[in-house]
N, C-alpha and C positions, 0 to 999 in steps of 0.2 A: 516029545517036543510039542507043548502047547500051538494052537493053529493063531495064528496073526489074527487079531481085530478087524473085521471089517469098519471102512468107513464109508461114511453116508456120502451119496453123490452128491449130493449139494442139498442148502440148507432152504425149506419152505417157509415162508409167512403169511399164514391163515389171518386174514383180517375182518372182526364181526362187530357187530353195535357190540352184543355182548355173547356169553355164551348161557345162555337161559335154554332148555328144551323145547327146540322148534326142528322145522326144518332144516332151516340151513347150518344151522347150529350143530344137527345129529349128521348131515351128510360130513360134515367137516371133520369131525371127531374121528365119524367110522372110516374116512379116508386115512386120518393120521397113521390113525392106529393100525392099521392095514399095513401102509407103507411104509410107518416105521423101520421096518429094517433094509429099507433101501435109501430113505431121504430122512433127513434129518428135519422135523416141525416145529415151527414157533407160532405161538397164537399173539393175536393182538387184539383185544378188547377197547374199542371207541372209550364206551361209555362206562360198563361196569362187568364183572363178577359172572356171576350167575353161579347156579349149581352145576349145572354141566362143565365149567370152568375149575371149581374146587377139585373135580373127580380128575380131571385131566392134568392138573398139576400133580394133584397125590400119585397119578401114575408115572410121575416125572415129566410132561412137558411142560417148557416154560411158557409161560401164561403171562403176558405183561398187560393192566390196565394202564389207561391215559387220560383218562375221567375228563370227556372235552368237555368241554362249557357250551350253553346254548350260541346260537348263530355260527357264524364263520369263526373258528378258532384256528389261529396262525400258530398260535403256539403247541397246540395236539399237534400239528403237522412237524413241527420243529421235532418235538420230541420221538415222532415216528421216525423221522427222518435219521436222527440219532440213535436211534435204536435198531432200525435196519443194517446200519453201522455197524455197531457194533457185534449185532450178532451174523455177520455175515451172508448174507440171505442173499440167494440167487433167481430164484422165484418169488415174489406178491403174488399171494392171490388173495382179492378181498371177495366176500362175498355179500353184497346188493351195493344199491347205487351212493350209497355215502361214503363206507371203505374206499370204494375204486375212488370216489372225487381225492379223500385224504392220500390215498399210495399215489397218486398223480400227482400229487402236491409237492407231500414227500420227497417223490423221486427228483426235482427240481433242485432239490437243496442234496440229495443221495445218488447221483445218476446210476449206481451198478446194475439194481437188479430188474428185470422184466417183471409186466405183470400180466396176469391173466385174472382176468374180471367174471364173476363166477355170477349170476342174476338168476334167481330162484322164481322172484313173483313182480307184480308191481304193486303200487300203491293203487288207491281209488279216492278221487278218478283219477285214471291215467291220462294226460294228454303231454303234447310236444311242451319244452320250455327253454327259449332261445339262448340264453344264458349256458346252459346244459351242453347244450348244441355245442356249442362253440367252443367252452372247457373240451370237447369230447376231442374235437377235429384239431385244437390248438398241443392239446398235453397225450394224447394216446400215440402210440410209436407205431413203426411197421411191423416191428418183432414180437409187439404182444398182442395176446389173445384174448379171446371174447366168447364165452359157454353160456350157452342158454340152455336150465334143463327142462325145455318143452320146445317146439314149435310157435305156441301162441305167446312166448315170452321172448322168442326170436323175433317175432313179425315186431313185439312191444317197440324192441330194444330199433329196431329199424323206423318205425312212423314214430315214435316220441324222445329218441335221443339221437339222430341220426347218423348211425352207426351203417357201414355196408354191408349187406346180408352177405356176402360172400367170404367176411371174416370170422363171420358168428357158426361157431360149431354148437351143435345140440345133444349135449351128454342127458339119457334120463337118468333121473333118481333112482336109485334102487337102494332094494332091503334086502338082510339073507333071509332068505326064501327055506333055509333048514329047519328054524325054528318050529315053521309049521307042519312039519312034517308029521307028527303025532300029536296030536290033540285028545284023544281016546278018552273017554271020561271025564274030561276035563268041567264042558257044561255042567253037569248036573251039579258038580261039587264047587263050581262057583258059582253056580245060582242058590244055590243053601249057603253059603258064606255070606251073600248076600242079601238073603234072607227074600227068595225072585222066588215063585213056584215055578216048577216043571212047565205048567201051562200055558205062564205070563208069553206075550209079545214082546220081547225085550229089544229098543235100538240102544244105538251105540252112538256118540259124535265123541270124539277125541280132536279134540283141539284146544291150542291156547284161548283163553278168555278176554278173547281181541274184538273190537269192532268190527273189523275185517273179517271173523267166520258168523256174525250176525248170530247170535246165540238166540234175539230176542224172535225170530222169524221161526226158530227153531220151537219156542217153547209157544208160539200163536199155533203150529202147524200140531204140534202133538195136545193143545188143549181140544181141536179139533179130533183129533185120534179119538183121546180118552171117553168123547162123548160115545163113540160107537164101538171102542175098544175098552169101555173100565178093568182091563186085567194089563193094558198096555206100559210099557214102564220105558224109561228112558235116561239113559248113562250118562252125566256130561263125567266127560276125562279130561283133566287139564286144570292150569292155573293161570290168572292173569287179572291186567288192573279191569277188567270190567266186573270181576267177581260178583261184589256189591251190587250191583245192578242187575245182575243176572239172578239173584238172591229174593232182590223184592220183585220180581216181574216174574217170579214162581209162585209166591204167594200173591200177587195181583191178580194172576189168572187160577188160582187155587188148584194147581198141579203140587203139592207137595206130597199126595199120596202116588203122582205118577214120574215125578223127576229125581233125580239121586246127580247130587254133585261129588263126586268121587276126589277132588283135587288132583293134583302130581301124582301118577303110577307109574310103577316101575316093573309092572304086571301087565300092561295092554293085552300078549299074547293071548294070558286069560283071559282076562274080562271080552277077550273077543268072541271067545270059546262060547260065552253063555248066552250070548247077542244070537238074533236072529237076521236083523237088517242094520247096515252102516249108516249114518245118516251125517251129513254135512252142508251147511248153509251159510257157507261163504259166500261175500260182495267182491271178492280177488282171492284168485288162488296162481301159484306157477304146476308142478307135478306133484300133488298135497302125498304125502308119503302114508299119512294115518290111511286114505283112500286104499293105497297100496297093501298095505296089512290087512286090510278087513276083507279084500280079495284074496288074499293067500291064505286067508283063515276060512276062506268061500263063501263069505257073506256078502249076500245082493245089495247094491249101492242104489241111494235114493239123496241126490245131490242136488245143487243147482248147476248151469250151464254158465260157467265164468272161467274166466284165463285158460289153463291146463285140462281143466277139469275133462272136457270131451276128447282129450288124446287118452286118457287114463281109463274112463267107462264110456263103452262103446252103448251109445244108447237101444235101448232093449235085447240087447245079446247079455251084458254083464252088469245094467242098470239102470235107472230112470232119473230122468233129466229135466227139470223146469227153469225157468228163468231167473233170476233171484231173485229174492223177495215175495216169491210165490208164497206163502204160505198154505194156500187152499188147496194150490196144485203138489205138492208135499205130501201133505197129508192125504190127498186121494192118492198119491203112489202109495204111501206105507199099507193105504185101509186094501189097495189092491193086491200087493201083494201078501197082505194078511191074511187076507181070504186064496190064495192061492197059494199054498205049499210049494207043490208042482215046480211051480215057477221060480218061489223062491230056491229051491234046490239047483234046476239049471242054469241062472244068472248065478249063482254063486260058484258055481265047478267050473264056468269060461270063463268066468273071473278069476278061479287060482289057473288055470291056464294061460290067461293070457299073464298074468305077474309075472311067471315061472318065462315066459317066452321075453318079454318085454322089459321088465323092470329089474330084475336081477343086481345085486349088487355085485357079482365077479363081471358083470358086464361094464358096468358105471365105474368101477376101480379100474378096469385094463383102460379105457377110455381115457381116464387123468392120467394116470402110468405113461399110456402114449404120449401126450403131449406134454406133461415134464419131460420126457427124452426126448422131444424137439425141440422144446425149449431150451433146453440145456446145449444140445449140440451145434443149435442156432448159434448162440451166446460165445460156443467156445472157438465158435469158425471166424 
């Protein structure tokens, strides 16, 4: 006797500008897929596509764009709303502050399902906007929820959209932490792939090629290196519309025998492998995930001190921390931990410690888990 079909407790709606590989983007995904066989996922893409978008339908979830138009569009919201509808959806959850305004919208014209508003980072600069305010207090209900995954993205979502701190729960980001489990060899044979000697200094910045991770602060801070490290080398991983510009301000500063733009990989675990120091130079961050990987891979952080960034590296226990825009002060982290082995080994081994303690993703999944089954039970009482 064949065993009965399970059915999905009820049906999710992930809502993103789009699904391109970012954060929010990859928390979303690895949730789906996670709880696929307990909740049934639907994605909904604002604006566009992406590749992370392609992969997620070829595995069978449906994937619907709405391709809004610039400003206020009444009618993305119509069609959200009809689309909620139709696919039956008992949880929204959009993830940063446009999705939530559209499912707000939305639900005016859809009233069924709850939403729970998911805020990874903020813009820059951040400050309060009355308008916001007011959407927040007039259209957000009792029954739904508010995740911030950090601390300083809670306090955000409290002084600039005023929201009461005692609704806002703080799930952190997490990664699985298994991959890194064996690394064994790995360095040496992707530094010769890459054609890196054994000896090179090699950092790492994995991030999109956004205004917001300041790629240009990155490449003043390592022309700084190169003067006193000419064996220094530095990985950007990632793609994005700054590209261009990040292109010529390589050869401006005539780093092209010390920068390597890698584009889109599907390989970080590696390429982490052959790194010696993590480096990121963000103007906004919420709990940056690449940061999280390069700890589990035991690489010492040399970062600037914005949004999340100080819940994630504990300054000088697991990393080094300057202001943004520092450029100078960067580069004296990297040139000191250059000259210190030592060091670089112990900030990298409390750093896959605390990942392993703190950021976990069976952590960050029982966390949604829980409150889809409040949400839900909420809804059914």
């Amino acid at each position: 006797m064949s065993k009965p079909e399970m059915r999905p407790a009820g049906t999710i709606c992930q809502i993103l500008h789009t699904l391109t590989l970012g954060g929010a983007e990859i928390l979303a995904a690895r949730l789906a897929r996670r709880l696929a066989g307990t909740y049934r996922f639907v994605f909904v893409c604002l604006d566009r596509l992406g590749t992370l978008g392609e992969e997620l339908r070829a595995e069978g979830f449906p994937v619907h764009v709405l391709c809004r138009q610039p400003g206020l569009d009444w009618r993305c919201a119509l069609r959200l709303a009809r689309l909620l509808r139709r696919e039956n959806v008992h949880i929204v959850q959009p993830h940063q502050y446009t999705p939530f305004f559209y499912a707000l919208i939305a639900r005016l014209l859809f009233h069924r399902p709850i939403v729970l508003f998911t805020e990874h980072g903020r813009h820059y600069p951040d400050f309060p906007r009355r308008r916001r305010i007011l959407a927040n207090r007039l259209l957000l209900e009792r029954r739904d929820r508010v995740v911030s995954v950090g601390n300083a993205v809670r306090q955000a979502l409290v002084n600039n959209e005023g929201l009461a701190p005692e609704r806002i729960q703080v799930i952190y980001n997490g990664i699985d932490l298994s991959v890194f489990e064996n690394g064994t060899g790995l360095r040496d044979r992707v530094r010769e792939e890459l054609q890196i000697s054994s000896e090179s200094l090699v950092l790492i910045q994995v991030a999109r090629l956004d205004y917001l991770k300041d790629h240009a602060t990155a490449l003043r801070s390592m022309g700084q290196v190169a003067r006193h490290r000419p064996d220094a080398r530095l990985l950007l991983v990632g793609e994005g519309p700054e590209q261009a510009k990040i292109e010529h301000l390589i050869i401006q500063h005539g780093l092209e025998a010390h920068v390597r733009l890698l584009g889109l990989r599907r390989d970080v675990r590696r390429l982490l492998a052959a790194a010696d120091i993590c480096l990121l130079t963000s103007i906004s961050e919420g709990i940056p995930l690449t940061v999280i990987e390069a700890m589990a891979a035991g690489l010492p952080v040399v970062a600037t001190r914005v949004g999340g960034m100080g819940e994630v590296v504990e300054e000088g226990i697991t990393g080094l921390l300057v202001p943004p825009g520092d450029a100078e002060g960067l580069a004296g982290n990297v040139l000191r931990l250059a000259g210190n082995p030592v060091m670089r080994t112990q900030l990298g081994q409390r750093g896959r410690t605390r990942a392993r303690e703190v950021f976990s993703e069976s952590q960050m999944h029982a966390g949604y888990l829980n409150l889809y089954q409040e949400m839900l039970r909420e809804r059914g009482s």
